[in-house]
C-alpha positions as CSV (number, residue, x, y, z in Angstrom):
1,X,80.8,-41.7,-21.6
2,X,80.7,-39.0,-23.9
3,X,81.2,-35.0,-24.0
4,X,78.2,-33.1,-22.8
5,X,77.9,-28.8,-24.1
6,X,78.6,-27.8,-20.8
7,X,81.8,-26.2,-20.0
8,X,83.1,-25.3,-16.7
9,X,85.7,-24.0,-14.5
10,X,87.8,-24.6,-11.9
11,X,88.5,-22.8,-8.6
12,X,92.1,-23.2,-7.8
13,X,95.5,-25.0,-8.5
14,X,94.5,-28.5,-8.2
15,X,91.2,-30.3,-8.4
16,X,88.8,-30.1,-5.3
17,X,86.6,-33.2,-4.6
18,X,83.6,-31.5,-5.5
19,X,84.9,-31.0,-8.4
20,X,85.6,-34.2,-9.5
21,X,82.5,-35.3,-9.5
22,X,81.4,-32.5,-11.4
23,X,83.5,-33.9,-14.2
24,X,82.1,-36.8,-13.8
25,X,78.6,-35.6,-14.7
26,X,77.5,-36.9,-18.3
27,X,76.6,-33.1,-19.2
28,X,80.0,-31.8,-18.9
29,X,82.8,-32.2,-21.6
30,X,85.7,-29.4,-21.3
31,X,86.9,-27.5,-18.6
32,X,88.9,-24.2,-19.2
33,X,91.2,-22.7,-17.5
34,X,92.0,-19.3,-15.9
35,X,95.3,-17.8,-14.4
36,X,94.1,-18.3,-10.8
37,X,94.6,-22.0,-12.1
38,X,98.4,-21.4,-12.6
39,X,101.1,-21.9,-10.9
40,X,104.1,-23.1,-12.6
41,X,104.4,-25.6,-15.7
42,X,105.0,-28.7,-14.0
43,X,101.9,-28.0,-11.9
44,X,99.9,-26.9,-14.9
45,X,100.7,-30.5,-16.1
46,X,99.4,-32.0,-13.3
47,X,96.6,-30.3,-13.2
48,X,95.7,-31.5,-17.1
49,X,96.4,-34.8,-16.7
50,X,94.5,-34.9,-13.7
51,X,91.3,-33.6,-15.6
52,X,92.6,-36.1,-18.3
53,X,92.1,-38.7,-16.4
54,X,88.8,-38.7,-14.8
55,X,87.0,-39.7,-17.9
56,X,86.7,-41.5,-21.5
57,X,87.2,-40.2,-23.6
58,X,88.9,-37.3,-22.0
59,X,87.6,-34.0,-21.2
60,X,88.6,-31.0,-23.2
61,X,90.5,-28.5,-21.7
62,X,90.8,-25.0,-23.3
63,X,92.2,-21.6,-22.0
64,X,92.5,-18.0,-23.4
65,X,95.9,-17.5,-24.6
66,X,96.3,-15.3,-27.9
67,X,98.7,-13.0,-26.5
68,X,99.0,-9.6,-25.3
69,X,96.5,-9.0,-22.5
70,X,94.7,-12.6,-23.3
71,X,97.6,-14.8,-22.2
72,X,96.3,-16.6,-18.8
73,X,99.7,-18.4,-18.4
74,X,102.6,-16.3,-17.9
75,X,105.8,-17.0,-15.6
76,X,107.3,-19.9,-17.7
77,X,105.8,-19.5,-21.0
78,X,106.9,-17.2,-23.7
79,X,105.5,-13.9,-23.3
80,X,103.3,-13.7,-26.5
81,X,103.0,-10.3,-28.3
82,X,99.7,-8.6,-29.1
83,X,98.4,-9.9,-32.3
84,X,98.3,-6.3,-34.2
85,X,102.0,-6.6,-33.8
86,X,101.9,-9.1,-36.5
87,X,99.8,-6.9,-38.3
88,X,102.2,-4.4,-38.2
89,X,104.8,-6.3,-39.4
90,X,102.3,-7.7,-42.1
91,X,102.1,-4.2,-43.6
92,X,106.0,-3.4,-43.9
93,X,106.8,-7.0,-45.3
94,X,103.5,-9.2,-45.9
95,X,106.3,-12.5,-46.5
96,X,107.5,-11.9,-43.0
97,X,104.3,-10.8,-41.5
98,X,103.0,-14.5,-42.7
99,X,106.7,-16.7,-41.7
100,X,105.9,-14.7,-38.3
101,X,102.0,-15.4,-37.5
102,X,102.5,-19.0,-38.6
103,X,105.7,-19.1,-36.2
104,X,103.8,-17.4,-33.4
105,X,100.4,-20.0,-33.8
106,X,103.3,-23.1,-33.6
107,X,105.1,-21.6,-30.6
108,X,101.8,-20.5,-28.6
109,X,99.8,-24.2,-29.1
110,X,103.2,-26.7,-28.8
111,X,103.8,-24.9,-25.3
112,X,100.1,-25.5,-24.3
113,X,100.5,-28.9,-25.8
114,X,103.9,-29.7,-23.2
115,X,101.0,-28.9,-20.9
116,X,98.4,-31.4,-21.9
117,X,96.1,-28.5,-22.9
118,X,93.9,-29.3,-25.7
119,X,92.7,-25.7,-26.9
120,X,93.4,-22.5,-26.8
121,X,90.5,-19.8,-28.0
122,X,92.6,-18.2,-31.0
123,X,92.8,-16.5,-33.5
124,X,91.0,-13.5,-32.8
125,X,89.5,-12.7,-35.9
126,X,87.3,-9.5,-35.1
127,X,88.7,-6.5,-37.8
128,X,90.4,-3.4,-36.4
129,X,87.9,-0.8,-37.1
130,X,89.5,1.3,-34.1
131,X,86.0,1.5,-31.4
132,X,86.3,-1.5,-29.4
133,X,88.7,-1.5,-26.5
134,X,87.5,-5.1,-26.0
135,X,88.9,-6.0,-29.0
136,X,91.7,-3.4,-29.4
137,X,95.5,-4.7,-30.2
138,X,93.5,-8.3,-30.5
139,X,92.9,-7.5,-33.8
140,X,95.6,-8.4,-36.5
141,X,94.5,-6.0,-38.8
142,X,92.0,-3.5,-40.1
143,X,91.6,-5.5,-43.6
144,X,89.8,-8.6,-43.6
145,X,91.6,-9.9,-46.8
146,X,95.0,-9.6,-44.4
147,X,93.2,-11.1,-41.3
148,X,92.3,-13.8,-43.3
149,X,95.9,-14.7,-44.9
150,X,97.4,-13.9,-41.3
151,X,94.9,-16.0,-39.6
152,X,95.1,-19.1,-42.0
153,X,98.9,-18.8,-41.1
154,X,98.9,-18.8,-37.4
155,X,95.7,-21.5,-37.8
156,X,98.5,-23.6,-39.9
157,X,101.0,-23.3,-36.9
158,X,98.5,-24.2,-34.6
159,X,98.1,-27.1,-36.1
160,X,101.6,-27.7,-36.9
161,X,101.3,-28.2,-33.3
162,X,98.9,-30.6,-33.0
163,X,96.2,-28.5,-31.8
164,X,93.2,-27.2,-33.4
165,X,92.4,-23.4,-34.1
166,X,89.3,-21.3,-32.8
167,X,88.3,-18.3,-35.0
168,X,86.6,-15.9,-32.7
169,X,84.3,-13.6,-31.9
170,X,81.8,-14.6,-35.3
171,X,80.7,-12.8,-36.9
172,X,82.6,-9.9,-35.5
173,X,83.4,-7.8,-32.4
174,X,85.2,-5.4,-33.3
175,X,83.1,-2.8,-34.7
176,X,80.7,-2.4,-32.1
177,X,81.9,0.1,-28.9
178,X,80.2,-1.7,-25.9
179,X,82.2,-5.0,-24.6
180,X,80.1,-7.9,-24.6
181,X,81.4,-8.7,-20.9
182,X,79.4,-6.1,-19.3
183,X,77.1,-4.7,-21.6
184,X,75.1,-6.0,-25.2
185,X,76.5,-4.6,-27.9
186,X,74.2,-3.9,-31.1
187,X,75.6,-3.6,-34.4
188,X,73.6,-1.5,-36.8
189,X,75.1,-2.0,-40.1
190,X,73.5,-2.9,-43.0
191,X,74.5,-6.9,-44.3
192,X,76.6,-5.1,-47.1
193,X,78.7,-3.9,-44.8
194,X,79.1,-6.9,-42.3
195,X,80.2,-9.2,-44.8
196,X,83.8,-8.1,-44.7
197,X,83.7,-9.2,-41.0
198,X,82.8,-12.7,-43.0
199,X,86.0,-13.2,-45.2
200,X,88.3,-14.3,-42.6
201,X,86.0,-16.9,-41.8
202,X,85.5,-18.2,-45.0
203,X,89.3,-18.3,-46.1
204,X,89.9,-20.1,-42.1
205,X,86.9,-22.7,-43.2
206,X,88.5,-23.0,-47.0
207,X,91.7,-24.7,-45.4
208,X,89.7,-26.9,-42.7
209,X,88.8,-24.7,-39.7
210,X,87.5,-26.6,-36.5
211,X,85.8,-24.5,-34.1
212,X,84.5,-21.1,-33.9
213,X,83.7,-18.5,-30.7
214,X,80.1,-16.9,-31.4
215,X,80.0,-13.5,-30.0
216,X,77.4,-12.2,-27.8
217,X,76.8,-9.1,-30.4
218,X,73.3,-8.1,-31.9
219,X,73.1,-7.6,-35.8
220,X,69.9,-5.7,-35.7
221,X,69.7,-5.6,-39.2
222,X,70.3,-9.4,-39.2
223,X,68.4,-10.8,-36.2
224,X,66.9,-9.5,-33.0
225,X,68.9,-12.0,-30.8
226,X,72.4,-11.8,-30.0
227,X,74.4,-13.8,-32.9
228,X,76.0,-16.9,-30.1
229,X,72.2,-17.4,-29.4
230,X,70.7,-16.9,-33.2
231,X,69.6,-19.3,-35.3
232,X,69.6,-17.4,-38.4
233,X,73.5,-16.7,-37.5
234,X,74.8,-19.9,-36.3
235,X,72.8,-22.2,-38.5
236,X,71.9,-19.7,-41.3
237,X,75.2,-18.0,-42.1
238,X,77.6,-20.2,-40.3
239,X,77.2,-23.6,-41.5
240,X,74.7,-23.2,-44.3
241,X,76.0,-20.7,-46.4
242,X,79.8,-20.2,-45.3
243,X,79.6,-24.1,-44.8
244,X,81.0,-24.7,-41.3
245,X,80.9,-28.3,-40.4
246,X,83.2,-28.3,-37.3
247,X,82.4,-27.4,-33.2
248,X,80.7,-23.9,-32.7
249,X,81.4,-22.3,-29.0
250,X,79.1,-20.2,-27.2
251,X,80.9,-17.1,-25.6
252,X,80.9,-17.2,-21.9
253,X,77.1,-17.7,-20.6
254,X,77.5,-15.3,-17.8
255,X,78.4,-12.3,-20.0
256,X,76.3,-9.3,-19.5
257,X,75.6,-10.0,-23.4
258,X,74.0,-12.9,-23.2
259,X,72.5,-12.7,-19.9
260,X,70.3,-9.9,-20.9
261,X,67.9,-12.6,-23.2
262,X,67.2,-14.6,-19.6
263,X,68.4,-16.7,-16.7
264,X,71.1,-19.3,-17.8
265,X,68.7,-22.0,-18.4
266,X,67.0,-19.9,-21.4
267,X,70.8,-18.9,-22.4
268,X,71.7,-22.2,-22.9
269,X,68.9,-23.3,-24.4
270,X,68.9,-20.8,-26.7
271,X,72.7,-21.8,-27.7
272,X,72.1,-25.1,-27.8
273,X,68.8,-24.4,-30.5
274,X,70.8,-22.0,-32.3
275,X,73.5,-25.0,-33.2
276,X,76.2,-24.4,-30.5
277,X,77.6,-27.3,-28.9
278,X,79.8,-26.2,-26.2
279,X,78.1,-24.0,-23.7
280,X,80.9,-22.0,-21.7
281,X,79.5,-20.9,-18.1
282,X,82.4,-19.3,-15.9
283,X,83.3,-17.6,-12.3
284,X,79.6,-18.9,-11.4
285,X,79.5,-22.4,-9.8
286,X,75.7,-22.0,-9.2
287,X,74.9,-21.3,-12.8
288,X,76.8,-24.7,-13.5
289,X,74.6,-26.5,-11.0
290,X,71.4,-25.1,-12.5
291,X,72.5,-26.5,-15.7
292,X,73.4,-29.7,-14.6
293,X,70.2,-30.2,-12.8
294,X,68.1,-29.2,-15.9
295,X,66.3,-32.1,-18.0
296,X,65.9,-30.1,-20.9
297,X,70.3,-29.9,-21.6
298,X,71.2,-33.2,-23.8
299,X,74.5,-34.1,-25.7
300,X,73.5,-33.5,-29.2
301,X,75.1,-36.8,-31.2
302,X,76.9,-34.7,-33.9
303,X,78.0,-32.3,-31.1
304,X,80.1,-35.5,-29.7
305,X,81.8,-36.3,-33.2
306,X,82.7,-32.4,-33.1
307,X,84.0,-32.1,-29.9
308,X,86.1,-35.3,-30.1
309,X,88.2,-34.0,-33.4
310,X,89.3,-30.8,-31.2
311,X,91.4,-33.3,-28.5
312,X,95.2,-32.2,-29.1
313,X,98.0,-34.4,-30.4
314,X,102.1,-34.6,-30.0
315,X,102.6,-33.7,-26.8
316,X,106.6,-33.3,-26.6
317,X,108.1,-32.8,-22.7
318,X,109.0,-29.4,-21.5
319,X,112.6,-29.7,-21.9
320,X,112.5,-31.8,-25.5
321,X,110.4,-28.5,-26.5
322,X,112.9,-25.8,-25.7
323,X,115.7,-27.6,-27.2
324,X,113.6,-27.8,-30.5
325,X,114.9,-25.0,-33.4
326,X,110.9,-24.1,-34.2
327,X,110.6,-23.1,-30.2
328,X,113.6,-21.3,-30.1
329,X,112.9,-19.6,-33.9
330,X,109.5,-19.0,-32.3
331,X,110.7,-17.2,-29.1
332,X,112.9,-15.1,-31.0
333,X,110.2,-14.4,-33.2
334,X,107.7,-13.1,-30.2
335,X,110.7,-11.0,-28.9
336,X,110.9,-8.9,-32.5
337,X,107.3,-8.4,-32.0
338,X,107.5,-7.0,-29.0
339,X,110.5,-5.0,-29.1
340,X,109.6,-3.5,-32.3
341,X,108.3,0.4,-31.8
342,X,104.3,-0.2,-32.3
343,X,103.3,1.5,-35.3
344,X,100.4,4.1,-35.1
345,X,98.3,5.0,-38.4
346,X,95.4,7.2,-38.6
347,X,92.0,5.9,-36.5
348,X,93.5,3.0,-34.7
349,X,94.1,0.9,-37.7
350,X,96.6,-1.1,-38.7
């Protein structure tokens, strides 16, 4: 069997029946996770391998774990600092701001990897222009040539890792003031302007980038649709002229952003036109259903080669981890972030 777009999640600490054979349906292929699914890290690994196990190949699992107020695990894992914390450090010593982002990628996927977990949505690529409280202290910096060189080093931890990194929210969240969540934000800058929000991107694909987040964000200037359902974005600018050949993520389906284009029949479809192959639908089980049911949702063919390059590799047990000198240079590298006095510059920015 192989991974359908549709991704799902899960009610509680452990699988429920009905669940299972939700897994098992052919239009499914990744599951993420939330905190409500958390208990403790043995039970977090149980949980994986559980989901691991239903199918082959396995499913994907994925969470939301870059840091600050996006980190869905947190009793037992290192608490990990806000990402313009590394910014910061960036601008009094660029060396260390690098050493540190790479450090931070390594320590935030390897513990997800003791877990089983395959993914975690990061980096956060979306520029500080100091309006978005979505986006906020997610942002590593206000300059997209240093969120580029700072993303390329946590991506290179990641990987380090043995997990794949997921640029988000393309082509850019963070200078628009509604949050995508509960409202559609529209973006009304001219293309001159939005192609800064396009460097990080293209220095993340340069060294071998394999997923991307689309954001539910209108360009107006661009394309009436919202970018995570736009052809001319996804196909167009993503893998035609930035040359993006790896998976491409919907945000979640049951945003306000993209639920404002139709039910979340014509969301998906949409997506899955505009060249997304994972279709995220969460807190919404009858959404899922409608999807499943539908005869017009297919696993694209490519979409399966994507998808199965993002499963994670060298998973090391709990205990091997924290004895390992990275894990320990890593923790005490999260713990400089966040004790270090936050530096605030004119507008926001970093």
């Amino acid at each position: 069997m192989t991974l359908g777009p549709v991704m799902l999640d899960l009610q509680g600490i452990a699988l429920e029946p009905e669940e299972r054979e939700l897994l098992r349906h052919p239009l499914v292929g990744s599951v993420i996770l939330f905190s409500r699914n958390y208990e403790s890290p043995d039970q977090l690994r149980r949980l994986v391998a559980d989901i691991h196990a239903i199918r082959t190949p396995a499913l994907l699992v994925a969470v939301d774990h870059e840091g600050g107020r996006v980190q869905r695990f947190q009793e037992g894992f290192t608490r990990l600092p806000a990402m313009r914390a590394v910014g910061h450090l960036y601008d009094r010593n660029r060396t260390e701001g690098l050493g540190t982002a790479r450090q931070l990628g390594w320590l935030m996927a390897a513990e997800l990897r003791a877990a089983g977990i395959d993914l975690s949505f990061a980096p956060c690529v979306d520029l500080d222009y100091g309006v978005s409280k979505a986006i906020g202290d997610r942002a590593l910096h206000a300059q997209s040539a240093a969120v580029g060189e700072l993303a390329v080093a946590y991506m290179l931890g990641m990987r380090d890792a043995g997990m794949a990194a997921t640029a988000k929210h393309f082509p850019g969240h963070g200078a628009v003031v509604a949050d995508s969540h509960v409202a559609l934000p529209v973006d009304r800058r001219a293309w001159s302007d939005i192609e800064a929000d396009l460097l990080p991107y293209r220095r993340l694909i340069a060294n071998g980038l394999t997923a991307v987040m689309a954001a539910h964000v209108i360009f107006e200037m661009v394309d009436e649709r919202p970018a995570s359902l736009s052809p001319r974005w996804i196909d167009g600018v993503l893998r035609t002229e930035l040359g993006f050949q790896g998976a491409v993520f919907a945000d979640d389906l049951t945003m306000a952003g993209a639920a404002a284009v139709g039910d979340v029949l014509v969301r998906a479809e949409l997506a899955l036109a505009a060249g997304c192959d994972v279709l995220p639908v969460c807190n919404d089980r009858v959404a899922v259903l409608r999807l499943l049911d539908s005869p017009k949702l297919s696993a694209n063919p490519v979409s399966r080669m994507r998808l199965a390059r993002l499963h994670g590799r060298d998973v090391v047990e709990w205990k091997a981890l924290r004895s390992d000198p990275r894990w320990q240079e890593g923790f005490a590298a999260a713990r400089r972030c966040l004790e270090r006095p936050e530096l605030h510059l004119e507008g926001g920015r970093a």
